[in-house]
C-alpha positions as CSV (number, residue, x, y, z in Angstrom):
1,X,12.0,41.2,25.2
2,X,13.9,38.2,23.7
3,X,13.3,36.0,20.6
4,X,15.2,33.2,20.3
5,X,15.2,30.5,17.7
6,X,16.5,27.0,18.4
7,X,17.0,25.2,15.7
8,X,18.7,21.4,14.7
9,X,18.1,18.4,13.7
10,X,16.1,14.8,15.6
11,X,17.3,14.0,18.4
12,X,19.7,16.8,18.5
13,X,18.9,18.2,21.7
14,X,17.2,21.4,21.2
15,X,14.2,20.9,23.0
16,X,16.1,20.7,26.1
17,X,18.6,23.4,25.3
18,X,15.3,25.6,25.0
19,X,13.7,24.4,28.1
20,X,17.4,25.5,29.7
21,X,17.3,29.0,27.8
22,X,13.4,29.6,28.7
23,X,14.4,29.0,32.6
24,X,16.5,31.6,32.5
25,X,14.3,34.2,32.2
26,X,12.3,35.3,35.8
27,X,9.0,34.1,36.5
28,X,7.1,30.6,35.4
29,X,8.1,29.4,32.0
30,X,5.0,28.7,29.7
31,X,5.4,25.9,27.5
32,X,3.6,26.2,24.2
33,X,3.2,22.9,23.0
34,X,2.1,22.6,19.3
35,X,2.2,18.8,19.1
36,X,-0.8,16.6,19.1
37,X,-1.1,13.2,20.3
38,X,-2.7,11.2,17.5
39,X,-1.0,7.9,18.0
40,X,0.5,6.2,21.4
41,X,4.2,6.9,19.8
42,X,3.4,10.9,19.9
43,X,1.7,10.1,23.5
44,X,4.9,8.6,24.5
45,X,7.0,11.5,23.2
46,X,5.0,13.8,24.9
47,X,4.8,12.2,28.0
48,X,8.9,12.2,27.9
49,X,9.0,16.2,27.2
50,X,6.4,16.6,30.0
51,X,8.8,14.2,33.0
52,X,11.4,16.2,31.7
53,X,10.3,19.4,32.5
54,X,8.2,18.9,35.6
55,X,5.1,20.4,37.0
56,X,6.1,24.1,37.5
57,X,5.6,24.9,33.7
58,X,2.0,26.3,32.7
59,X,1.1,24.2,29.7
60,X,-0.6,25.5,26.6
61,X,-1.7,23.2,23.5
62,X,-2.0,25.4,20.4
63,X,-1.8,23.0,17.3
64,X,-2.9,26.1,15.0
65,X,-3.4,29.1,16.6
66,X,0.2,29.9,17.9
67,X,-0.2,33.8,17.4
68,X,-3.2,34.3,19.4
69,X,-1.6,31.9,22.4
70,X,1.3,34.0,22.1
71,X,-1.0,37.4,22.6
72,X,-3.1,35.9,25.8
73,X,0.0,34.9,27.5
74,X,2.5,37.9,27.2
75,X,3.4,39.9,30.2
76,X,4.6,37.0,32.5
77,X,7.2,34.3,32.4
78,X,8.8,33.6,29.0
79,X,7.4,31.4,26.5
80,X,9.0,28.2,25.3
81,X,7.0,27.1,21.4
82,X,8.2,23.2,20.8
83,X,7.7,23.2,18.0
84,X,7.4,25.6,15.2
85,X,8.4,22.5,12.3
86,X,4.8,20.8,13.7
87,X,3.0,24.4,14.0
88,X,3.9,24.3,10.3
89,X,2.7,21.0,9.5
90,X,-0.5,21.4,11.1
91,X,-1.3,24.8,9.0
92,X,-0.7,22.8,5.9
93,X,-2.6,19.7,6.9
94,X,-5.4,21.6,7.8
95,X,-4.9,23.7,4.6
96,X,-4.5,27.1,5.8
97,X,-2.3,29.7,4.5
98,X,1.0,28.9,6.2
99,X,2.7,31.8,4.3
100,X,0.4,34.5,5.8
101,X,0.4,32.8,9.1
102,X,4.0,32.6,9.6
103,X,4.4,36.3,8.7
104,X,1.2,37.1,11.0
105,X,3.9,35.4,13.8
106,X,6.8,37.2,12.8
107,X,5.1,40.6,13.0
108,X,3.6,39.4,16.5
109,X,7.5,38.5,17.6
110,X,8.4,42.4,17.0
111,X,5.7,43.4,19.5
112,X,5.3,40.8,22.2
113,X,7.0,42.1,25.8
114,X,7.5,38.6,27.3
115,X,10.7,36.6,26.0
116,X,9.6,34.1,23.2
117,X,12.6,30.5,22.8
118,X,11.1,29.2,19.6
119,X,12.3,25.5,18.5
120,X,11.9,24.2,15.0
121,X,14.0,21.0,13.0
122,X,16.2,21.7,10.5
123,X,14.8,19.9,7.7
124,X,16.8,20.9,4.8
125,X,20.4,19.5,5.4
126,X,19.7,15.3,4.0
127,X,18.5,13.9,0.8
128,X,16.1,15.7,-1.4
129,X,12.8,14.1,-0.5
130,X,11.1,11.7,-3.6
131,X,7.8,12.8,-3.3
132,X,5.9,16.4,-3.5
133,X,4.4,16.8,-0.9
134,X,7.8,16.1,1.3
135,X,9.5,18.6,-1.2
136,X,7.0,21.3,-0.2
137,X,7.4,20.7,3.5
138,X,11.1,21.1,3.6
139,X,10.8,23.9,1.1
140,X,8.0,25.6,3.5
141,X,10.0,24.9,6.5
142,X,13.0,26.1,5.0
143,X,11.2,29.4,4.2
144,X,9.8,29.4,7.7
145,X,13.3,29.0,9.7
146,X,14.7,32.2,7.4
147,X,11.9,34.6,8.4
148,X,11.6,33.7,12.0
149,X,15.0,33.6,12.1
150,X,15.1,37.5,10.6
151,X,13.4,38.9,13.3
152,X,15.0,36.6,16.0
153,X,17.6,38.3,18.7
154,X,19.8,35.1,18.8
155,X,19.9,31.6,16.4
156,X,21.4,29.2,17.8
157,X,21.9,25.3,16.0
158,X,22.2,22.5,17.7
159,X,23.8,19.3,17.3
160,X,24.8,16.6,19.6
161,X,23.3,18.5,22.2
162,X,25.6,21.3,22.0
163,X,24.6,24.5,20.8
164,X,26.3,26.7,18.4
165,X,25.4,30.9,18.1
166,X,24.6,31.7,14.4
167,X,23.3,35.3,15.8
């Protein structure tokens, strides 16, 4: 089994780097979509991943519960998560313990059998954010990228669409 983290920044072209990676592997790629639509700008975004890919993905929407998705689904095709950044968001809007959660996924990553391409954004390369609350996202995030990426196989960052191997 494979874990792979895909990491970058906006626009940077690592969803579809992932979506290239996660075909790779044999059988029907299941995309683990961790975005939710609250406004027509997310719609449209989501609605651009989803023409991009096609129909012969099997689509799961996990805003929270990435873990247990992850469980139900192993033993066929590999698993594309887009993305682990809003996965992280959500836990701390809805105020659960991202901490434990994150290391509940990182322990699950050891023991899945089916390939897992994780994508999250590299938040931690611009400007220190003014407020708190921005501060402890990139700080969580940051935290988050370093223990996934621990038990990852291969990291790769991407920029401009091209990707570069950190493992």
């Amino acid at each position: 089994m494979a874990v792979i983290l895909i990491t970058g920044g906006a626009r940077s072209g690592k969803s579809k780097r992932a979506e290239t990676r996660t075909r790779a592997f044999p059988g029907r790629p299941v995309y683990v979509a961790t975005a939710e639509a609250l406004d027509a700008e997310m719609e449209a975004r989501i609605a651009g991943h989803r023409a991009r890919r096609g129909t012969d993905w099997i689509e799961r929407e996990v805003p929270l519960d990435l873990v247990q998705v992850l469980v139900a689904t192993d033993g066929g095709g590999a698993r594309l998560v887009d993305c682990l950044t809003l996965w992280l968001s959500n836990l701390m809007h809805a105020e659960r313990d991202w901490e434990s959660e994150v290391n509940e996924l990182a322990g699950a990553l050891l023991h899945l059998k089916s390939p897992v391409v994780l994508v999250t954004n590299e938040v931690g390369l611009g400007i220190v954010p003014d407020n708190a609350l921005a501060r402890s996202f990139r700080d969580a995030a940051g935290i988050m990228n370093q223990i996934i990426a621990g038990v990852a196989d291969e990291v790769e960052f991407v920029v401009a669409g091209l990707p570069m191997k950190l493992k």
